[in-house]
C-alpha positions as CSV (number, residue, x, y, z in Angstrom):
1,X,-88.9,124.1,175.7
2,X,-91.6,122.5,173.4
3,X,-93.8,124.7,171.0
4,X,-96.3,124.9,173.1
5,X,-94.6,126.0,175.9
6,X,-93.1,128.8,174.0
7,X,-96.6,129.7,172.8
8,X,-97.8,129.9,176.1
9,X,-94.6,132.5,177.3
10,X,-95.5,134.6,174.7
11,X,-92.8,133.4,172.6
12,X,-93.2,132.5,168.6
13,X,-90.4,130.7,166.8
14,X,-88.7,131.8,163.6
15,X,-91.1,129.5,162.0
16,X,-94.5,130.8,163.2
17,X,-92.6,134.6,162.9
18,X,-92.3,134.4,159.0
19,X,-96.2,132.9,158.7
20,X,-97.4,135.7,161.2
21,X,-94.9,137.9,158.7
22,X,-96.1,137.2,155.6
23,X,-100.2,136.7,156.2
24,X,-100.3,140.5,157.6
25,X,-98.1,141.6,154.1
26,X,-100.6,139.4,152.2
27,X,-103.6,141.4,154.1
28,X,-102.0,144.6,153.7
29,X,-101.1,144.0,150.1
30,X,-105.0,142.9,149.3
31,X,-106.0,146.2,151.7
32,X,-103.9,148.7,149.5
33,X,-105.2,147.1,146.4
34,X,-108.7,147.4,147.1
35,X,-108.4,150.9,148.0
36,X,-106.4,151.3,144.9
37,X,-109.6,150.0,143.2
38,X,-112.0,151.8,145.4
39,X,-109.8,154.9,144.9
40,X,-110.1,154.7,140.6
41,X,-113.3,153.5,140.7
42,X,-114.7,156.6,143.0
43,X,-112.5,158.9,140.1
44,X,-114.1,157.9,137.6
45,X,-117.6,158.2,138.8
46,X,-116.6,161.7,139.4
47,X,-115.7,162.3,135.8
48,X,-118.6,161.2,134.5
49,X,-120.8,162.7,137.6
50,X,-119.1,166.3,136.4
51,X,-119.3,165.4,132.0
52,X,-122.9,165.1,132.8
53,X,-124.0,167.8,135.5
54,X,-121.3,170.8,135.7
55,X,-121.8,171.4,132.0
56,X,-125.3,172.0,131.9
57,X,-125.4,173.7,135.5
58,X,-122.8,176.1,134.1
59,X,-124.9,177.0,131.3
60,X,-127.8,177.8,133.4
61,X,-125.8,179.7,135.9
62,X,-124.4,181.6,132.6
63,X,-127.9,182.4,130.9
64,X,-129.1,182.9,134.7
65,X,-126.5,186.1,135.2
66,X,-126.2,187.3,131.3
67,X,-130.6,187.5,131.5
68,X,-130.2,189.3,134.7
69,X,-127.3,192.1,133.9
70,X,-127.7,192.9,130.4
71,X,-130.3,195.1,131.1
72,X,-126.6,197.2,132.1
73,X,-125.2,196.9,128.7
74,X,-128.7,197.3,127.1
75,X,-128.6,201.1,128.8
76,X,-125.6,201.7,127.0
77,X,-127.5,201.8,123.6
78,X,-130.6,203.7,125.1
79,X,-132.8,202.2,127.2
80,X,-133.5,204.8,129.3
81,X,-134.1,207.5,126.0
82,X,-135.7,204.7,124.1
83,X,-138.2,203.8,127.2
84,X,-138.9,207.3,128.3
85,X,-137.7,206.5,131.7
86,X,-135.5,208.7,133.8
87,X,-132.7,207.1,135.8
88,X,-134.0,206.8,139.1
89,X,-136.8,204.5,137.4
90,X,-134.3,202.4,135.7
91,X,-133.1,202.5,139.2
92,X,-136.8,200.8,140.3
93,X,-137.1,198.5,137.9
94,X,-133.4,197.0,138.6
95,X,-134.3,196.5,142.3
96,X,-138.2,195.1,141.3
97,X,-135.9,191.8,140.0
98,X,-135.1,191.1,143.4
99,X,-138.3,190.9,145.9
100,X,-139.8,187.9,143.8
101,X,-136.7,186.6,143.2
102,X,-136.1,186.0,147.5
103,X,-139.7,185.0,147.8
104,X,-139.1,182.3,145.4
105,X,-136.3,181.1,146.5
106,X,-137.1,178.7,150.1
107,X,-140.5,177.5,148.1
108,X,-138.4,176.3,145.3
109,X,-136.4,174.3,146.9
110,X,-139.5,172.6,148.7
111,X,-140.8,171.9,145.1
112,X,-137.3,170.4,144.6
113,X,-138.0,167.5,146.6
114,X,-141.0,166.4,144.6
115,X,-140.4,167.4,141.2
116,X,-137.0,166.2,139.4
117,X,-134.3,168.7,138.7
118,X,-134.4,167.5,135.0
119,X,-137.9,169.1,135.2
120,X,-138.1,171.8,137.4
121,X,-135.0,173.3,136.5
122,X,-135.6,173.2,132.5
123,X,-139.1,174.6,133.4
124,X,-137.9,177.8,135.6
125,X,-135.1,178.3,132.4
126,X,-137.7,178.5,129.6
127,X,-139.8,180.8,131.8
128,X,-137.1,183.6,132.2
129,X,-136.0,183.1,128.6
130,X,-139.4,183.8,127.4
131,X,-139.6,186.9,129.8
132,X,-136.1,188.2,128.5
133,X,-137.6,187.6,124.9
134,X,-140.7,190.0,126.1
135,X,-138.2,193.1,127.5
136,X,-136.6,193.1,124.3
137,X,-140.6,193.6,123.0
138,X,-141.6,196.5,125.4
139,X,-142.5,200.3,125.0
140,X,-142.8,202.2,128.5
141,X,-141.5,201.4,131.7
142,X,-144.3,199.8,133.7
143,X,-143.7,197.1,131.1
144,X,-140.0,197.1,131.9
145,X,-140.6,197.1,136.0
146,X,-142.8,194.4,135.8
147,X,-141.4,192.1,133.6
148,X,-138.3,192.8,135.9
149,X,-140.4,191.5,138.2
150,X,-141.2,188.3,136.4
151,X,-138.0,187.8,135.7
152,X,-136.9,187.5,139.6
153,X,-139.8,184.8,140.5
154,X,-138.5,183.1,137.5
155,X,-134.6,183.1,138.6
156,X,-135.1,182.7,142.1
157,X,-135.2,178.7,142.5
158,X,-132.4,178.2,140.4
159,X,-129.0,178.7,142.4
160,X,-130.4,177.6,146.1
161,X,-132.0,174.6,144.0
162,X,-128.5,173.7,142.4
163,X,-126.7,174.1,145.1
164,X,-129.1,171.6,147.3
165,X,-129.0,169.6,144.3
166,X,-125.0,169.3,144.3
167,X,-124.9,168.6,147.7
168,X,-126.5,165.2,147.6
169,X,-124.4,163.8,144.7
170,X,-120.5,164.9,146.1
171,X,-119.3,164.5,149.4
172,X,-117.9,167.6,151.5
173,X,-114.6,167.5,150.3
174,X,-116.1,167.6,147.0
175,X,-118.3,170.4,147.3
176,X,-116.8,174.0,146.7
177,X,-115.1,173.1,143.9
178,X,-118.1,172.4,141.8
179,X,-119.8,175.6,143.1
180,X,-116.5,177.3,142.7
181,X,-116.5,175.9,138.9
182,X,-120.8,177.0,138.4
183,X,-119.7,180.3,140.3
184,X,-117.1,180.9,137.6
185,X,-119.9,180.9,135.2
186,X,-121.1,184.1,136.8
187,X,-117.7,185.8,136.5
188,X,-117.4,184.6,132.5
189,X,-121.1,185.9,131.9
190,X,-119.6,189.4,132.7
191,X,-117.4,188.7,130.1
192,X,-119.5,187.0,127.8
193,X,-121.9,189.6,128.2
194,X,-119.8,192.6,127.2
195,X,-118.3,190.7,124.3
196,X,-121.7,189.5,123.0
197,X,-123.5,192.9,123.6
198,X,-120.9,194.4,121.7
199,X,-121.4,192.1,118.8
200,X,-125.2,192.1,119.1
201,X,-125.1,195.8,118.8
202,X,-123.5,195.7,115.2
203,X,-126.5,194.4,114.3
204,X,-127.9,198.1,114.6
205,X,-131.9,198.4,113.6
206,X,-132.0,195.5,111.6
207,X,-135.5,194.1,111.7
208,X,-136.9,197.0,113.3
209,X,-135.5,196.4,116.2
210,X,-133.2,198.7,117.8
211,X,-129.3,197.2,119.5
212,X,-130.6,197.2,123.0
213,X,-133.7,195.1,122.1
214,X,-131.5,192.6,119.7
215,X,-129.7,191.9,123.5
216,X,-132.6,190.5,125.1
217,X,-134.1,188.9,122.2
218,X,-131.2,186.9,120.8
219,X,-130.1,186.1,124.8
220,X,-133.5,184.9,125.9
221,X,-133.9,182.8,122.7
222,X,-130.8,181.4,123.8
223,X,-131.8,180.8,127.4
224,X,-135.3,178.8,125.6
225,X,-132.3,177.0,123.8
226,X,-130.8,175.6,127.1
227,X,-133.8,175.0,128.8
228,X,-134.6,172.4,126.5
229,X,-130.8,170.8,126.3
230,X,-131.2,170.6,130.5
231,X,-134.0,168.9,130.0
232,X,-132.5,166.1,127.9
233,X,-129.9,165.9,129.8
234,X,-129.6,166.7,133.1
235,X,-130.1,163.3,134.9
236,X,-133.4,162.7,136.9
237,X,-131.9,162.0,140.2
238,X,-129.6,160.3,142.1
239,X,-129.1,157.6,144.3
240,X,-135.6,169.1,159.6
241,X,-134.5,171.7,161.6
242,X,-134.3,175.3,162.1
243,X,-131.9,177.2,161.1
244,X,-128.8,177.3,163.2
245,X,-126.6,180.7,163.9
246,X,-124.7,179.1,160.7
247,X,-127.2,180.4,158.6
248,X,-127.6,184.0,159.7
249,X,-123.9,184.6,160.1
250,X,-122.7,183.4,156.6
251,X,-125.7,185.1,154.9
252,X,-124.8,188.3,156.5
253,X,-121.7,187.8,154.9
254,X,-123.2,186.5,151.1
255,X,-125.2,189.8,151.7
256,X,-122.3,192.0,151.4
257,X,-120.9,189.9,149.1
258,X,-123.9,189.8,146.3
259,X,-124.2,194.0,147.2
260,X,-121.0,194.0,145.6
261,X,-121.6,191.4,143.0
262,X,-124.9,192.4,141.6
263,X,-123.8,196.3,141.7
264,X,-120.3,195.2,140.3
265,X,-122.0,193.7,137.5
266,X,-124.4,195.8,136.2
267,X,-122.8,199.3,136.5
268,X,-118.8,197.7,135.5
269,X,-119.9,199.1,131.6
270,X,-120.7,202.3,132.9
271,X,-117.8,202.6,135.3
272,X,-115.0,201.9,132.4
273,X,-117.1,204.3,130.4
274,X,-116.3,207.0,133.0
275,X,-112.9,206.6,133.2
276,X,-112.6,207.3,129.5
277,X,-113.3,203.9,127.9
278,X,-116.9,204.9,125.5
279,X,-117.2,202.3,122.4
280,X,-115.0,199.7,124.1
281,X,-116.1,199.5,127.6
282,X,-117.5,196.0,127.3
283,X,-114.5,194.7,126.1
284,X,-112.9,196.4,128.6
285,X,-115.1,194.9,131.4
286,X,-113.7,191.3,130.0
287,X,-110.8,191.1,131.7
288,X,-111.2,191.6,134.9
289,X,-114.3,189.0,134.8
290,X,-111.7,186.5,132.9
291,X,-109.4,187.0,136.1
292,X,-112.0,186.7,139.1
293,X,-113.2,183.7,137.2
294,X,-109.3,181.9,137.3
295,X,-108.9,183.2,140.8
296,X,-112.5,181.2,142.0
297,X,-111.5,178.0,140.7
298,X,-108.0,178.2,141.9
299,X,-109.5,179.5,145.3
300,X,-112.6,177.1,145.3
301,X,-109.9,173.9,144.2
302,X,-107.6,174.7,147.5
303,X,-110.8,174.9,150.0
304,X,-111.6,171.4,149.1
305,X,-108.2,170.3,149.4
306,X,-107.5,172.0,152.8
307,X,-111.2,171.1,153.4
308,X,-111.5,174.8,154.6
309,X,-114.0,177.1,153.9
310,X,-114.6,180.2,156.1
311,X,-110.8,180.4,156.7
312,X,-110.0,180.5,153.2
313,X,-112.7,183.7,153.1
314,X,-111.3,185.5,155.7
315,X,-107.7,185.6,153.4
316,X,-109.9,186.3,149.8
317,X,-112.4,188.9,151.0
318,X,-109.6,191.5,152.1
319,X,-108.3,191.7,148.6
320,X,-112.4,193.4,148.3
321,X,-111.8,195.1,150.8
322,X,-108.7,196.9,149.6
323,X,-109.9,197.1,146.3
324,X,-113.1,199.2,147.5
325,X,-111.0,201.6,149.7
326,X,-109.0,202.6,147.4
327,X,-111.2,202.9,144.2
328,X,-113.8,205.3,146.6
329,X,-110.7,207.6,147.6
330,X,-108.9,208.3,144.5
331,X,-110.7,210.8,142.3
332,X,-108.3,210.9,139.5
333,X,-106.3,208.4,138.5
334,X,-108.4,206.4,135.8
335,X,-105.8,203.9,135.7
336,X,-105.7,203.4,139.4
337,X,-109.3,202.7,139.4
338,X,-109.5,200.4,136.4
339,X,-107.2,198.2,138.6
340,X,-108.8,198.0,141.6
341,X,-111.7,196.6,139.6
342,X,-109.1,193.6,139.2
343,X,-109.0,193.2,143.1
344,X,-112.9,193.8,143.4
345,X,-113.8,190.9,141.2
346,X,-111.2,188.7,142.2
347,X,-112.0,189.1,145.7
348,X,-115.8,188.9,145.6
349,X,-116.3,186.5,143.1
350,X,-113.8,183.9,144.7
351,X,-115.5,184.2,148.3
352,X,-118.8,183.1,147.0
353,X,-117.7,178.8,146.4
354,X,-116.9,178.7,150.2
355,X,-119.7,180.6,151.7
356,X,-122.3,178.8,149.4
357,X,-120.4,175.0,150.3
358,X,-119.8,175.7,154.2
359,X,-123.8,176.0,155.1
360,X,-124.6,173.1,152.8
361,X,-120.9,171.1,154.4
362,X,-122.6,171.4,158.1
363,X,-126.5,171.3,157.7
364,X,-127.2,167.1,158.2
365,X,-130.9,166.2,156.5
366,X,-133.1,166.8,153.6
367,X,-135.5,169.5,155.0
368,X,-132.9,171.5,157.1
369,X,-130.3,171.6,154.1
370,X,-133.3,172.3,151.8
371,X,-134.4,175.2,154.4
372,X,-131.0,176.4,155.4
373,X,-129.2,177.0,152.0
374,X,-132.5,178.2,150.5
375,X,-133.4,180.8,153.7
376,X,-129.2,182.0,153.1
377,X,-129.7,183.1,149.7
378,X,-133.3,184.6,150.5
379,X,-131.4,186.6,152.7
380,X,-128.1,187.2,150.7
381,X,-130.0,188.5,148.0
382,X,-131.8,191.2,149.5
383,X,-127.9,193.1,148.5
384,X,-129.5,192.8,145.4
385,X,-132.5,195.7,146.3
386,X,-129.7,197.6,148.0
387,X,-127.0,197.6,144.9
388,X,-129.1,198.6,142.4
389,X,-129.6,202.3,144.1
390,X,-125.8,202.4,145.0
391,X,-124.2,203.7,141.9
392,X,-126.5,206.5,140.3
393,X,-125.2,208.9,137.5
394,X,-126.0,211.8,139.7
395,X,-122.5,210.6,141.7
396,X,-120.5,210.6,139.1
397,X,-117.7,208.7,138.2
398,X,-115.9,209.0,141.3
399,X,-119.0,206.9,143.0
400,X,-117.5,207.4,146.8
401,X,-120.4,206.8,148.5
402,X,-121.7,203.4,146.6
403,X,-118.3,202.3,146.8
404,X,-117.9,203.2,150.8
405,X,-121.6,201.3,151.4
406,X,-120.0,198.0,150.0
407,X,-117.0,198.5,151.6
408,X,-118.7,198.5,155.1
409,X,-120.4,195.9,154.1
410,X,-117.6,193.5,153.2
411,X,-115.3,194.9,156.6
412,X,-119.1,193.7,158.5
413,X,-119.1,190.1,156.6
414,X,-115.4,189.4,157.2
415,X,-115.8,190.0,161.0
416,X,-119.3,187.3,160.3
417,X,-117.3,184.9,159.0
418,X,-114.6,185.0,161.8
419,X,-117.7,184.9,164.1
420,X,-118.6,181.7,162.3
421,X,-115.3,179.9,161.8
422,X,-115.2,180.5,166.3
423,X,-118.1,178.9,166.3
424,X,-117.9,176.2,164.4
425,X,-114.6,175.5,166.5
426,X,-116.8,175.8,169.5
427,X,-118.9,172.7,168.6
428,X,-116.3,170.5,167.5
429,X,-114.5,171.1,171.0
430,X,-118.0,170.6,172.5
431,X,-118.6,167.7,170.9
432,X,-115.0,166.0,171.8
433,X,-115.7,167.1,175.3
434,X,-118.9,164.4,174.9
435,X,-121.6,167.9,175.0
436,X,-123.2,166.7,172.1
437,X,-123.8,162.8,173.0
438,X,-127.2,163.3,173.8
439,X,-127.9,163.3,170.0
440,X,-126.4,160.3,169.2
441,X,-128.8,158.7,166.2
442,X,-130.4,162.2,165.7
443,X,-129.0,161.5,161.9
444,X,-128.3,165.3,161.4
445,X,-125.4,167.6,162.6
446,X,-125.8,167.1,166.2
447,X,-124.0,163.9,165.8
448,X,-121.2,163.6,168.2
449,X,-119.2,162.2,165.0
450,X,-120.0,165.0,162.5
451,X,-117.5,167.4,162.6
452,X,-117.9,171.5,161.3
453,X,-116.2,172.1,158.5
454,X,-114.1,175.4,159.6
């Protein structure tokens, strides 16, 4: 049988067998070295994408969260006595921070698209630096409420903007672990904060100022300090829709979440100090800030390897949970309490990477991502208003009914994020089932080929 007639059976001779062999090793052997290529190249892009963003984002996020809360170790040295103001209007001027600070927040991001982050980022810095400069300066307490106020327009377009800002450099798998390393930042600030208000205090009334002022002067100069580094240094740039049930659902969740957070945060000095820890009770507060802040990157580093985000919450968020039932029911066991702070912070602080990267993972476009990760923390950080009024001295140190508030709140968000995580499953079934080829082209997350990140 000639060559030809083999070929034409469907036969190939030794011959041709060893050519047909050896061309597909040579185009596999080319294939894996490309990717090999592609693969280091894409590495090292992301090295020098994080050397040059994270570390300045970080700071921000830090001087964003030590401005904010060391109004908590400022009452420690006498802020109330000092001001003249009794606690329930310390209580007011904690939650005037927070309207100005959600009304900023969907604007901001707007102004994000036309102004660079270099720019509007260094400019919102300086501004709250310069107002935490001024509370260190004030005498009465309608100075202190409104610069509060100040304070939250100033801070409110930083996080939604950074976030929105992160998501168009690194791709979804990418995501929650940069938020998971700028959302550490807010965990070390605790920490930061009690060392460095300890330390500031020894400075005493040096200057004519007393130790609560030197707190907010010497961390807003600070912040002024940053500002103008993120301005140097934070690159220019790189390279529509309403908001779906994705939105509402995970920032009912982030709502019960930053309740926690924000009331964890600023009353955690005055908690320790309860249970029996007075001159130490920042350094105190340290450690369990030092250990929510390991637990969030660990947690944040095995979401973008699973490429999970709401399942990962509904496994970190009952460690909360626990935490905050038990601290509210045991009235006298200080040592008891001092270690459910441990599970508090671990379990609040390390939900917050996958909440903020799953809305951002599944919203497709400009606009709507602008709009929907902007419009969750407007909403998220109303648990701001709410946390400042949870933990007032008249309760004691026991603090059962703050503590039972944020509890229901966390139980509420897990059973949010499960309703999310179903329906996220619901649209990739949908949308294998050919519901969703209408929208073929759309470019957003209607596409038939984009896929919820569960």
């Amino acid at each position: 049988m000639s060559t030809a007639q083999a070929s034409e059976k469907g036969d190939v001779s030794p011959v041709g067998a060893r050519h047909v062999s050896n061309d597909l090793e040579s185009t596999h052997a080319a294939a894996s070295e490309e990717l090999r290529n592609d693969s280091t190249t894409t590495k090292r892009l992301l090295r020098k994408l994080d050397l040059r963003i994270l570390p300045v984002l970080i700071l921000l996020v830090l001087c964003s969260f030590l401005d904010r809360t060391n109004v908590g170790n400022a009452k420690l040295y006498h802020l109330e006595a000092d001001l003249g103001m009794t606690n329930r209007q310390y209580s007011q001027g904690l939650a005037a921070f927070y309207p100005l600070y959600i009304a900023a927040e969907v604007p901001s991001n707007l102004v994000l698209k036309c102004v660079t982050p270099q720019i509007w980022m260094a400019l919102l810095t300086f501004a709250w630096g310069v107002v935490c400069i001024c509370l260190g300066l004030i005498h009465n307490f309608p100075q202190f409420i409104g610069l509060r106020a100040i304070l939250g327009l100033a801070e409110g377009g930083l996080f939604p903007g950074m976030v929105l800002y992160l998501s168009t450099i690194y791709t979804r798998a990418e995501l929650a672990l940069r938020i998971g390393v700028l959302y550490t930042a807010t965990s070390l600030s605790g920490a930061f904060g009690g060392l460095l208000a300890r330390v500031l205090a020894e400075i005493g009334t040096r200057g004519g100022l007393s130790s609560w002022r030197w707190i907010f002067v010497i961390e807003g100069l600070f912040t002024v300090v940053v500002a103008a580094v993120t301005f140097l240094v934070l690159p220019k740039n790189i390279a529509s829709g309403y908001p779906s049930p994705q939105t509402w659902l995970t920032a009912g969740a982030y709502f019960g979440l930053l309740s926690a957070i924000y009331s964890f945060g600023l009353f955690l000095p005055t908690i320790i100090a309860g249970l029996g820890y007075t001159a130490e009770a920042q350094l105190w507060s340290v450690i369990p800030y030092a250990v929510a802040a390991c637990t969030t990157l660990a947690v944040a580093f095995v979401s973008d390897r699973l490429k999970l985000r709401g399942t990962v919450m509904l496994g970190t968020m009952p460690v909360a949970i626990v935490g905050y039932a038990v601290i509210a029911n045991v009235p006298n066991y200080p040592r008891v309490k001092y270690g459910m702070t441990f599970l508090m912070a671990t379990g609040i602080y390390s939900s917050v990477p996958p909440v903020l990267a799953w809305l951002s993972n599944n919203s497709a476009g400009h606009y709507k991502g602008a709009t929907a990760a902007a419009l969750q923390l407007a909403v998220a950080n109303c648990g701001g208003i709410l946390s400042v009024f949870l933990y007032p001295d008249a309760d004691g140190t026991l603090f059962h009914r703050g503590h039972s508030v944020v509890l229901g709140l966390l139980i509420g968000g897990w059973f949010l994020i499960l309703a999310n995580v179903l329906y996220c499953a619901k649209i990739n079934s949908d949308k294998a089932d050919g519901k969703y080829d209408k929208y073929t082209g759309q470019g957003d997350d209607r596409e038939p080929d984009f896929r919820m990140v569960m």
